[in-house]
N, C-alpha and C positions, 0 to 999 in steps of 0.2 A: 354185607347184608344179603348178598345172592346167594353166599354158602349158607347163611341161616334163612333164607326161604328154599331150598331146597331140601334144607332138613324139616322143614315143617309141614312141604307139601309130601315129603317120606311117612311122616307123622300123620298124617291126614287131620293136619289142627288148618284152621280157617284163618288164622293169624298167626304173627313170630312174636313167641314170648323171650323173654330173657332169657331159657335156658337153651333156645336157640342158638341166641347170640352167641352164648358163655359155649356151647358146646363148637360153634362155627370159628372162632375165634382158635380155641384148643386144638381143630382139624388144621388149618391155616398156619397156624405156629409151629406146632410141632407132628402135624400129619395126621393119619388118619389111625382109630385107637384098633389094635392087633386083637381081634374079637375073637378069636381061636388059636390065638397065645397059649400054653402051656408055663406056667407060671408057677411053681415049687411055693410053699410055705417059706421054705429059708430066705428066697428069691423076694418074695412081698416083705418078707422080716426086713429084709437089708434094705430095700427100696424105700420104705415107710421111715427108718433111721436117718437115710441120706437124705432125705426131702425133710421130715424134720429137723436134719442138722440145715439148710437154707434156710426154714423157717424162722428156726430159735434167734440163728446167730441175725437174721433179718428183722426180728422183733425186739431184739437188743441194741440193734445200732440208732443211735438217735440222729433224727432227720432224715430216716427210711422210711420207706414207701411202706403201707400196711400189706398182710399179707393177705391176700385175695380168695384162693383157692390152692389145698394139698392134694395131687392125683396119684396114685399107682397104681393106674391102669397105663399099659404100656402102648407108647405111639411114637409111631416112628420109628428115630436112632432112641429114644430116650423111653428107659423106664421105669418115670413118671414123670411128675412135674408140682414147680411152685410158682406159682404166680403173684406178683408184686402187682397192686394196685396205686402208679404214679400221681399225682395230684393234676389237674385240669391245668394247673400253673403252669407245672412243671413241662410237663408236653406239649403247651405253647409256646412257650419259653425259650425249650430247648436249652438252660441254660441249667450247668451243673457244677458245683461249688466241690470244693476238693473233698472235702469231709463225705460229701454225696459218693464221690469216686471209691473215697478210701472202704465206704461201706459196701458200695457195689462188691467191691475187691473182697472183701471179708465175707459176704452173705454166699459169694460163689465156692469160697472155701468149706463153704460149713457143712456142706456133706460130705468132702473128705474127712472133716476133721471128724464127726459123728462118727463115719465108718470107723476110724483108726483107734475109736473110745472105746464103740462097743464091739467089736471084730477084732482088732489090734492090728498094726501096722503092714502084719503080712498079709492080711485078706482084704486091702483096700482094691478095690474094685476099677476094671479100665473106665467105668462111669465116671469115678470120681478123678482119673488121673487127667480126660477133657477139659478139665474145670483148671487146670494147673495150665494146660495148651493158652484157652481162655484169658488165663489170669497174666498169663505170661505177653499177650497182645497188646492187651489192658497197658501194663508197665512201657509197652513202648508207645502207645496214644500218650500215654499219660507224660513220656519224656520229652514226645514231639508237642504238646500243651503245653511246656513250660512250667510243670509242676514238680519235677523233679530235685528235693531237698541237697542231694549228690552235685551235681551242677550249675543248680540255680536253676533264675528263668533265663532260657536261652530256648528259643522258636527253631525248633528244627523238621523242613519238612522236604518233601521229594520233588527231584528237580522238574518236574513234568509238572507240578503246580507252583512253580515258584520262577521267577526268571533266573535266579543264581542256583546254581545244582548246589547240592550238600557236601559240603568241605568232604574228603576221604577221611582223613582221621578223628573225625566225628562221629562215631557208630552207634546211636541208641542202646542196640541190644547190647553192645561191651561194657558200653560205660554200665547201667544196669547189672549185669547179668557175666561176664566175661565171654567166655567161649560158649555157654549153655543155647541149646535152639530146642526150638519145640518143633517137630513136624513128621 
């Protein structure tokens, strides 16, 4: 609330409206919007594709989050953004069922995969190769959750939170992924 009352005392409004909030919320997440960017036609073409591929494949998955707002105006690392509007539930909750996971996992894909539809494979963008970084972290929560089809449930986590450190030849990322690392 203090980043969106200081955008509205910028504004010289007497009150915070929602587009405070919505716009305080957007500086906070992803930083503050590059207002003297230099931004190519091609550049907005491909950025509008990649956030529609989030969108689509997020409007498609069932038991997603609605989609809130599409941006390409560039902030931050990121240039643009989609935002998911999570259920009041769900954010109490805290609690998130695998199908929830598997769709997060796919919705972050969906701007690579837009890029490699309409661009084709060699003009996928380092924006969209993030989202494979991303995606690839994802898989090893996901194996230390005990969701992993390949192994079963088996609970694996780091010895600094657990009193028994983690077996050696137990490796998340291998069993997953063999030798591949993102970094």
């Amino acid at each position: 609330m203090n980043e969106a009352a200081i955008l509205a005392a910028r504004r010289d409004l007497k009150e915070i409206s929602k587009d405070e909030i919505s716009d305080a919320l957007e500086r906070i997440i992803a930083g503050p919007e590059k207002k003297n960017a230099v931004v190519s036609d091609e550049k907005k073409k491909l950025v509008a594709y990649h956030e529609a591929g989030h969108a689509l494949v997020g409007a498609l998955m069932p038991e997603y989050d609605p989609v809130a707002k599409i941006s390409i105006i560039p902030r931050g690392q990121a240039g643009g953004l989609t935002f998911f509007a999570p259920s009041e539930e769900r954010l109490e909750s805290e609690l998130y069922s695998r199908s929830y996971l598997e769709n997060q996992m796919a919705v972050a894909l969906g701007g690579r995969v837009a890029e490699e539809v309409i661009f084709g494979q060699d003009n996928v963008t380092t924006g969209a190769s993030r989202f494979l970084c991303k995606f690839h972290e994802w898989q090893g929560r996901w194996l230390r959750l005990g969701f992993s089809k390949k192994i079963g449930q088996v609970a694996i986590g780091e010895a600094r939170r657990k009193p028994f450190p983690r077996p050696t030849d137990v490796n998340p990322e291998r069993l997953l992924h063999g030798n591949s690392r993102c970094g």
